[in-house]
Each structure stands twice: as structure tokens, then as C-alpha cells.
N, C-alpha and C positions, 0 to 999 in steps of 0.2 A: 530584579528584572520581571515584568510580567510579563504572562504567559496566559497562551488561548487552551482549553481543554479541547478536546475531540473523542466524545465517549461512544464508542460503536460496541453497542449489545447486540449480541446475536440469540436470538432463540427459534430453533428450527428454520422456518425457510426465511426467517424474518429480520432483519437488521434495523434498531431503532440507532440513526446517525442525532447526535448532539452537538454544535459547536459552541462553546461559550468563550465568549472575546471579553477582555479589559476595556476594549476603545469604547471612549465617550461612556464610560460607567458599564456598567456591566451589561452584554447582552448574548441570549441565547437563539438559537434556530436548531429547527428539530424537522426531522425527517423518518422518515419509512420506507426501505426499498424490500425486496424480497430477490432472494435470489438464489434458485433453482438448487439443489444439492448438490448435481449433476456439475454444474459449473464453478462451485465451492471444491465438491476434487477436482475438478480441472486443473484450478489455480492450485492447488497442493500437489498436486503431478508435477506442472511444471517448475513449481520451486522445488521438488526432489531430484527433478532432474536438471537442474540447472546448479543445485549443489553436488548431485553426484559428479557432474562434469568437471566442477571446479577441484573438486576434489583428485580427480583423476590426473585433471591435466598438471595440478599441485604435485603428482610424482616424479622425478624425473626421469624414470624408464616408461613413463605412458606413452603410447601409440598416439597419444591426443595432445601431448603438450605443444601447447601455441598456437592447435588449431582451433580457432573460434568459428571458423564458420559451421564446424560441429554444432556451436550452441543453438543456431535459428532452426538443423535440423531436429533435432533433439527435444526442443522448449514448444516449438511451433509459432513462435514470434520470432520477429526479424532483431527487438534487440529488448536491453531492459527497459528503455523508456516506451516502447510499445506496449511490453506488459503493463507497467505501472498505470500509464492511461488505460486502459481495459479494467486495470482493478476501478482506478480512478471513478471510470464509468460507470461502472457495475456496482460497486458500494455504495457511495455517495448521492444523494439527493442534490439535484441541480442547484437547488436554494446553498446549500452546504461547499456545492463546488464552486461556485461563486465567489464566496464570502472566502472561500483558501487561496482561492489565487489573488488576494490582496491582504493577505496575511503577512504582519510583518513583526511579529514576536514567534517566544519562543512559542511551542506546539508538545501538549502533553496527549499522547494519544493513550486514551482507557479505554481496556478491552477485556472482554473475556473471550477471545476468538483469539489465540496464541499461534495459532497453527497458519495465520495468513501473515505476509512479508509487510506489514503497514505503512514500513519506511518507506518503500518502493514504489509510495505512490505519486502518480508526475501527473502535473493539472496542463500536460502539453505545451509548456514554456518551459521548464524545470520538473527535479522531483523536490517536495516537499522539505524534505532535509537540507535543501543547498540554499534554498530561500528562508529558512529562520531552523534553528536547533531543536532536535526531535527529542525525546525520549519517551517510552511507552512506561506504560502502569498496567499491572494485570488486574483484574476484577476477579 
């Protein structure tokens, strides 16, 4: 089966996006976003807090099981596919967001940023994972 790379390095405020696809022989696009620290723990807050929930409402003496409308309070977005587009936004190079939401193999995302949710991320039709088979690579 082939498969498209998506290598996202991160060094301090700087994110070098790569995608490299099979289609028609091989081709790459490359990108450079930058994005604030500030807004990097944001997005690590809210995925803490959105596993602490899970976790919580996973007992079944929690005060929270089954409440979800906890999560929008909690996360500060209305769901995960809002998050996911915000990552979407925020990481990604338009050239690069483009070229995913016509992605139709599998998707190797290489990172050395472990701490961000990658799979999560939704080009506003879908998330990533439901349109072709994910798995990450650490760097």
C-alpha cells in the first residue's frame, strides 16, 4: 500500500510542515508556520483536560459520568472536531492543507513534537484518520 509522509518538526516557535505523496511519482510540499508557545500549551492544556475528563467520567462513582457537556466547559471548544480544525489551522501551511483534504492513502505523520494529539486533526469535512489510515513516527 502506499503511503503519503507528513513530517512536522518543530524547533522553538517554528514548525517546518513536509508532505510527501506517491501520486504521479513522487512529490513533496513544504511549508513554515510559527506558532506562539503560548498557544502550543494551550493546545496541551486542553488535551489534559480533555483526558482528565475522560478519565474521570471512565469511573463509575464520578460525579461526571455521562456528562459531556462538561467537556465544552472544560476544553474551551464546543467539540473535538473544532479542536482538531484549530490544530488543523494553526499547524499546517494552506499549501499543505490543501493537498490533505485530497488525500487518499495511507498517512505517516513524523514528528518530533509528541506532546500534540496529531491524529485529531480534521481538514473541516472529517478528521484525518477516517479518510485514509494514520500512524505516527517519532523523530
Amino acid at each position: 500500500m502506499d503511503s503519503a509522509v507528513l513530517s512536522i518538526l518543530q524547533a522553538d516557535d517554528r514548525y517546518t510542515v513536509t508532505l510527501e505523496t506517491p501520486r504521479k511519482g513522487p512529490m513533496a510540499l513544504a511549508g513554515t508556520v510559527w506558532v506562539g508557545q503560548e498557544h502550543r500549551r494551550d493546545i496541551i492544556r486542553i488535551v489534559d483536560a480533555v483526558t482528565d475528563l475522560i478519565n474521570r467520567q471512565a469511573g463509575s462513582e464520578s460525579p461526571y459520568r455521562g456528562d459531556v457537556s462538561r467537556l465544552a466547559q472544560v476544553c474551551e471548544v464546543g467539540s473535538l472536531e473544532e479542536f482538531g480544525q484549530l490544530m488543523y489551522g494553526l499547524f499546517l501551511p494552506p499549501l499543505i492543507q490543501n493537498a490533505l483534504r485530497e488525500l487518499d492513502v495511507a498517512l505517516i505523520i513524523s514528528t518530533n513534537d509528541c506532546q500534540i494529539p496529531w491524529e485529531l486533526l480534521h481538514d473541516g469535512q472529517t478528521f484525518l484518520g477516517l479518510r485514509a489510515p494514520i500512524a505516527r513516527r517519532l523523530m
